[in-house]
C-alpha positions in Angstrom: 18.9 22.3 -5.9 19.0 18.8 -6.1 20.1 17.1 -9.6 17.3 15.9 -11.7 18.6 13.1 -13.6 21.6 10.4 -12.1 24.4 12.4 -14.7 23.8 15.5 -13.1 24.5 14.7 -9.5 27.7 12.3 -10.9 28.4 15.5 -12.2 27.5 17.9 -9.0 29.7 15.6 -7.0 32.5 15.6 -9.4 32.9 19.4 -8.9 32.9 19.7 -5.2 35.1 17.2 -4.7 37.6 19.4 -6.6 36.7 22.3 -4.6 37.0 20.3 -1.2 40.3 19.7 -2.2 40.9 23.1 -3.1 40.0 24.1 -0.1 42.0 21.4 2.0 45.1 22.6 0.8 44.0 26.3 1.7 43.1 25.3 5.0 44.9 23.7 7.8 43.4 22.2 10.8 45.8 22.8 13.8 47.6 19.7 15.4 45.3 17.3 14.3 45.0 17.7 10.1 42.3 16.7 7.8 41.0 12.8 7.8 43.4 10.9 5.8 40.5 9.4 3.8 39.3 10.6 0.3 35.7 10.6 1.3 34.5 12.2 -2.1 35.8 9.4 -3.5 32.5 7.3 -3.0 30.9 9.6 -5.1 31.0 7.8 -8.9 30.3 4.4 -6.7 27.5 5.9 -4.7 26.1 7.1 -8.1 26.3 3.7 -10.1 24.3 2.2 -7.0 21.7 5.1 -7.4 21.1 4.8 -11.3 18.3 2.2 -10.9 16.2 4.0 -8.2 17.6 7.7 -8.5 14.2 9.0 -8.9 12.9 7.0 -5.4 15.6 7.8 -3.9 15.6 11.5 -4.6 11.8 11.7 -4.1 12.9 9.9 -0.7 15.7 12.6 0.2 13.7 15.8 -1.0 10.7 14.8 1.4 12.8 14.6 4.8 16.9 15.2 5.3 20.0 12.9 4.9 22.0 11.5 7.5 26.3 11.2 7.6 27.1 8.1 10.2 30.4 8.2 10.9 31.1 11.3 8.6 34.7 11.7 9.3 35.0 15.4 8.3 31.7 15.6 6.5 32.9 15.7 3.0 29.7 13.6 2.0 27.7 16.0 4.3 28.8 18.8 3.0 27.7 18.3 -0.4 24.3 17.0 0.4 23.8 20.3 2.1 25.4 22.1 -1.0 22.3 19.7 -2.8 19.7 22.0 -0.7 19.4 18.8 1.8 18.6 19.1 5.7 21.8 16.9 7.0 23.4 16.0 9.5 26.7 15.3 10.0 27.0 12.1 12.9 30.3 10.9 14.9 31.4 10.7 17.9 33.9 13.1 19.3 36.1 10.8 21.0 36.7 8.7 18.0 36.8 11.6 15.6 39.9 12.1 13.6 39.9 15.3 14.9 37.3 16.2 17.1 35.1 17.4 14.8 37.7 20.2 13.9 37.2 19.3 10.5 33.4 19.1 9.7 32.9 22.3 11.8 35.8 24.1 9.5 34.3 23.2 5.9 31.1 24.0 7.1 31.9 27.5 8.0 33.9 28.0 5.1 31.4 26.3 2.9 28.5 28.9 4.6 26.6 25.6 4.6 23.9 24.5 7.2 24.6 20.8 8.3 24.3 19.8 11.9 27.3 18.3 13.0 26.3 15.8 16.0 28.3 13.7 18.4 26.3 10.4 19.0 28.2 7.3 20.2 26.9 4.2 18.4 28.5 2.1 20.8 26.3 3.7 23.5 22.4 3.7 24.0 22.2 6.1 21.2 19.1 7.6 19.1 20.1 9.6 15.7 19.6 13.7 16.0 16.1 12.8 13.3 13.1 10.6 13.5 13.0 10.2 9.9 15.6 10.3 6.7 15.3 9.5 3.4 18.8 8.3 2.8 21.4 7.6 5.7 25.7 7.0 4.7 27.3 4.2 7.1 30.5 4.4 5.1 33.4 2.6 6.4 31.9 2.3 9.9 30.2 -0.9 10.2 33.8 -2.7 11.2 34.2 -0.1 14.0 30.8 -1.5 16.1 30.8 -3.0 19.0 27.2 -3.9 18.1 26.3 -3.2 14.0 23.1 -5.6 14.9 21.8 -3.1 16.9 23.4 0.2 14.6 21.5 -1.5 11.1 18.2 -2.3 13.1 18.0 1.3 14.2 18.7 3.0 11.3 15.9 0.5 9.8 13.5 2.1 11.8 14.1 5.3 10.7 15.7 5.9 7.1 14.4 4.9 3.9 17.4 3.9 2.3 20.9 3.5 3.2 24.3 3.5 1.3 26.7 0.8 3.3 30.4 0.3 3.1 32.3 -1.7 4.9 35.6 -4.2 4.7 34.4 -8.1 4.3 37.0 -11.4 3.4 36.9 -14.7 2.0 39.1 -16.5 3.4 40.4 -16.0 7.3 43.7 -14.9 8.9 46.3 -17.5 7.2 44.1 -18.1 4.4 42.6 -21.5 7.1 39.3 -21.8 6.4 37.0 -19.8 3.4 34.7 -18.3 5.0 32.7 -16.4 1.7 29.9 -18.4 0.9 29.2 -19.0 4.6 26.8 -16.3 7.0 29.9 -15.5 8.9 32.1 -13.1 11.0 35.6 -12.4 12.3 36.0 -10.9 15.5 39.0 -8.5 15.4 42.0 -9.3 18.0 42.8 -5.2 19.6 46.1 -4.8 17.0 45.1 -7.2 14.4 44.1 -5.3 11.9 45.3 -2.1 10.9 46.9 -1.6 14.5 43.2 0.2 15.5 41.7 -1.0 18.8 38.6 0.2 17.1 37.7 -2.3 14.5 36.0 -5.6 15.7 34.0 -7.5 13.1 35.0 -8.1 9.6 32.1 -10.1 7.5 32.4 -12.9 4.6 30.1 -11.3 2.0 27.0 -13.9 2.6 27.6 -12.9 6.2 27.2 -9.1 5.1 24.0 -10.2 3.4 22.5 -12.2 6.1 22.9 -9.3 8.8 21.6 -6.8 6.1 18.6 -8.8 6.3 18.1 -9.9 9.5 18.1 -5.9 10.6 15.6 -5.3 8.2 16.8 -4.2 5.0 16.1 -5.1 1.1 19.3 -5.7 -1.0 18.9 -3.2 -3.9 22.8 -3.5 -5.4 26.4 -4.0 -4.5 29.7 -3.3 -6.0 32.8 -5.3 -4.7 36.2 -3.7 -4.6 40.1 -4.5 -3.5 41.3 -7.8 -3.2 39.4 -10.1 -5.6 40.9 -13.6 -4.6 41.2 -14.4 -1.3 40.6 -11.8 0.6 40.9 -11.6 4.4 40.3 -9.9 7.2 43.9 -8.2 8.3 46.2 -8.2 5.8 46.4 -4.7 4.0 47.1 -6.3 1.1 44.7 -8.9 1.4 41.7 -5.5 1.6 38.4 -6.3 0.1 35.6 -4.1 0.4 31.7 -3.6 -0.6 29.5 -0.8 -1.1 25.7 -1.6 -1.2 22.4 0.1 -1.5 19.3 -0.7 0.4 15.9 -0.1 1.2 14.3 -0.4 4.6 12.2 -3.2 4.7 10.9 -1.7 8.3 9.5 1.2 7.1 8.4 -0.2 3.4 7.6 -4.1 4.6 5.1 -4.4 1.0 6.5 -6.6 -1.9 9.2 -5.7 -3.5 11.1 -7.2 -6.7 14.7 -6.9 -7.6 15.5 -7.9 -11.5 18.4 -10.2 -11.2 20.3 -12.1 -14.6 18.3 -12.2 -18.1 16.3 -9.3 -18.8 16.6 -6.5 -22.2 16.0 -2.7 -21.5 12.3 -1.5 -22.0 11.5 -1.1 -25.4 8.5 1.9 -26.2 8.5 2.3 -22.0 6.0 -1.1 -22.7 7.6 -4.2 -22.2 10.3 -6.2 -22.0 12.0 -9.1 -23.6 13.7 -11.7 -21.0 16.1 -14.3 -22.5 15.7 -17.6 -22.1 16.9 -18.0 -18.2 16.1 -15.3 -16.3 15.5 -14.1 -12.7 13.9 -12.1 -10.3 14.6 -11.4 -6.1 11.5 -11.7 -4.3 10.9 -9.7 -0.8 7.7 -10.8 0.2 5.3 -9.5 3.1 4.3 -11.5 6.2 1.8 -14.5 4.9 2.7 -14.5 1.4 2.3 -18.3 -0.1 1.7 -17.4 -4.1 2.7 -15.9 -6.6 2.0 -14.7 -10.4 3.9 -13.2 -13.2 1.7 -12.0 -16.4 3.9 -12.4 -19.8 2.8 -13.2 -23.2 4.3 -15.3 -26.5 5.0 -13.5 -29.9 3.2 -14.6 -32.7 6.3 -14.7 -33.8 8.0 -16.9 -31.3 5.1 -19.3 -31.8 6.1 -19.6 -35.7 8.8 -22.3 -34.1 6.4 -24.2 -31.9 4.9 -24.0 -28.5 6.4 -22.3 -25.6 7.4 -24.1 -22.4 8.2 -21.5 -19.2 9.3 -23.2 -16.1 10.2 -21.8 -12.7 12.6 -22.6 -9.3 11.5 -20.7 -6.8 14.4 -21.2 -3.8 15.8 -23.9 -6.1 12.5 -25.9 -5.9 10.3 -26.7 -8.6 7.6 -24.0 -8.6 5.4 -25.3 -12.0 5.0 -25.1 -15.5 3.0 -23.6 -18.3 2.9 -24.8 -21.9 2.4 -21.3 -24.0 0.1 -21.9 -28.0 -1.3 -18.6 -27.9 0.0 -14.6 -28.2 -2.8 -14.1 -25.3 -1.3 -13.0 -22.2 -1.2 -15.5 -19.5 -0.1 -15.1 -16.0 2.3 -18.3 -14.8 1.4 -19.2 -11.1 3.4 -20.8 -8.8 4.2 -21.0 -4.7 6.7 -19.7 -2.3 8.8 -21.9 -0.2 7.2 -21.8 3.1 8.2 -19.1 5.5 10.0 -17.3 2.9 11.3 -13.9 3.1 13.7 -13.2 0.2 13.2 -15.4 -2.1 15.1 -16.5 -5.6 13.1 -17.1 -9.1 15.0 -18.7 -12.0 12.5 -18.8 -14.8 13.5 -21.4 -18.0 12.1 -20.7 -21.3 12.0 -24.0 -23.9 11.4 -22.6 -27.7 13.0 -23.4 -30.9 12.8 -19.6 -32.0 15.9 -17.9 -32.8 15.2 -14.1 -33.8 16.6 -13.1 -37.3 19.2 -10.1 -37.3 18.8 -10.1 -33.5 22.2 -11.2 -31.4 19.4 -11.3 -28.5 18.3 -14.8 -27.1 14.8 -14.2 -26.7 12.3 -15.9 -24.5 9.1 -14.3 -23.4 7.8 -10.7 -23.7 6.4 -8.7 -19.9 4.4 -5.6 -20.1 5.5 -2.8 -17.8 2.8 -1.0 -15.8 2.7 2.7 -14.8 6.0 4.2 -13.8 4.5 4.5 -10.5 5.0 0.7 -9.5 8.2 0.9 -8.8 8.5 -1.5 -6.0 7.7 -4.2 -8.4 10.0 -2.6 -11.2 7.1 -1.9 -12.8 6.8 -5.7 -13.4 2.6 -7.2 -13.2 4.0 -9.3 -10.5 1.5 -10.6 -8.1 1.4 -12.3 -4.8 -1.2 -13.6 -2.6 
């Protein structure tokens, strides 16, 4: 059945990756061969982006089915089905390594039950499902004619997605950086890779602004391959990202995303922040205010009063002078027409903790493990 706890499915995936492999060397597939790729792979990457929201995303998968975009031979299918998961396995023939040959082979010598199912994304497609709890768009969002359009649908009907996909810094001849602009390269037919098949290569904020734009929440990334300079045909030039997210289509409430400065729980109560920290704001259509509740230490109040200021969007958002160890709630506003939107939080006090390496600044309490869209933060809008 499905792993309980983050270690256990690192674990689960760990072992049928060696038996896949196993397997593939027992096995041949007639004239065409097994996809080149080591799909399984993903697996320890795909479980450091699920450690934070393992338990929403497995309540997600266990109430509806998983999908495989562009599965190659299934190998990530294949052991979501071995999970107890209702999946299927989505490519299209035409562009398959091999036809399918490979998905339909493991899953007969698997015994497993995944649908294997040829949709072309490049077409006017629909997925096989209404509804999934996670989809996997590995290593196909370069291959669209149209990932616009591929993203905005799977929006509308998964509740989370893992995304992979190749992005650059810098273009073709290192002539312009492209990274910290919303940008994308348009594949000549041979340029890359000599595959008529892959057309847009992303800068990272690019990624990020179609990720958004098609309706999903940013929950995590990890960047791998070329760290300096990376562009978009050069094998040795290779940069790619894997993210996380959450459909902001089919959950549009608040949702808060703890960025730099914040300690682990302490007693499953609270938290301490340091002295700069930050939280990623997606907000709901109308939202104009905001509120975090936090409180002062006693203790932290021994060195003076307690200053917490706050840039929402890089604009000045207030500030509240701290004399008491009463909770308070600091209130501020949201740029207008926000939709994502950045808090950096500064915290002035003298106090430096004794025998504690930790820069300290305020204290949160943590609501019910049931808030988890706000990461159990008393965040607040209106």
């Amino acid at each position: 059945m499905f792993p309980k706890t983050i270690g256990d499915f690192r674990a689960t995936g760990e072992a049928f990756a060696l038996e896949l492999a196993r397997l593939k060397q027992r096995v041949e597939i007639p004239d065409y061969g097994w996809y080149p790729y080591q799909t399984m792979t993903n697996v320890p990457l795909i479980s450091d982006l699920l450690t934070p929201v393992y338990d929403e995303v497995r309540d997600s998968i266990l109430g509806s089915s998983v999908a495989d975009i562009g599965c190659g031979d299934g190998d990530l299918a294949m052991f979501f089905a071995r999970l107890g998961c209702e999946v299927d396995a989505v490519d299209h023939a035409e562009s398959n390594f091999n036809q399918f040959r490979g998905a339909e082979t493991l899953r007969r010598e698997l015994s497993l039950a995944a649908n294997v199912r040829d949709v072309d994304l490049d077409g006017a497609f629909s997925l096989p499902r209404q509804e999934y709890g996670l989809a996997l768009l590995l290593g196909t969002l370069y291959h669209l004619k149209n990932p616009f359009l591929v993203l905005e649908k799977i929006a509308a009907c998964a509740d989370w997605c893992i995304v992979s996909t190749r992005i650059a810094q810098v273009t073709p001849a290192k002539l312009t950086r492209i990274e910290a602009e919303p940008l994308g390269y348009l594949l000549g037919a041979r340029e890359a890779n000599n595959d008529p098949t892959n057309y847009w290569i992303f800068s990272f904020t690019g990624l990020l602004r179609l990720l958004e734009r098609t309706g999903w929440i940013i929950m995590g990334h990890i960047r791998l391959g070329c760290p300096i300079d990376s562009d978009p045909v050069r094998p040795d030039a290779d940069e790619r990202v894997i993210l996380i997210v959450k459909s902001r289509t089919r959950h549009p409430d608040l949702h808060v995303r703890l960025l730099e400065g914040w300690y682990p729980a302490e007693n499953n109560a609270f938290r301490w922040t340091a002295k700069q920290f930050s939280l990623e704001i997606t907000l709901p259509a109308d939202a104009k205010e905001f509120a975090l509740r936090f409180a002062v230490p006693e203790v932290v109040l021994g060195s003076g009063t307690v200053r917490l200021s706050c840039l929402a969007a890089g604009e000045p958002a207030g500030t509240i002078s701290c004399e008491s160890p009463e909770p308070v709630e600091f209130r501020g506003r949201f740029p207008s027409q926000a939709t994502t939107v950045r808090l950096d939080f500064s915290v002035e006090s003298k106090f430096v903790a004794q025998g504690d390496r930790r820069e300290l600044g305020v204290c949160v309490p943590l609501l019910d493990p049931s808030q988890r869209s706000t990461q159990r933060l008393p965040f607040r809008i209106s």
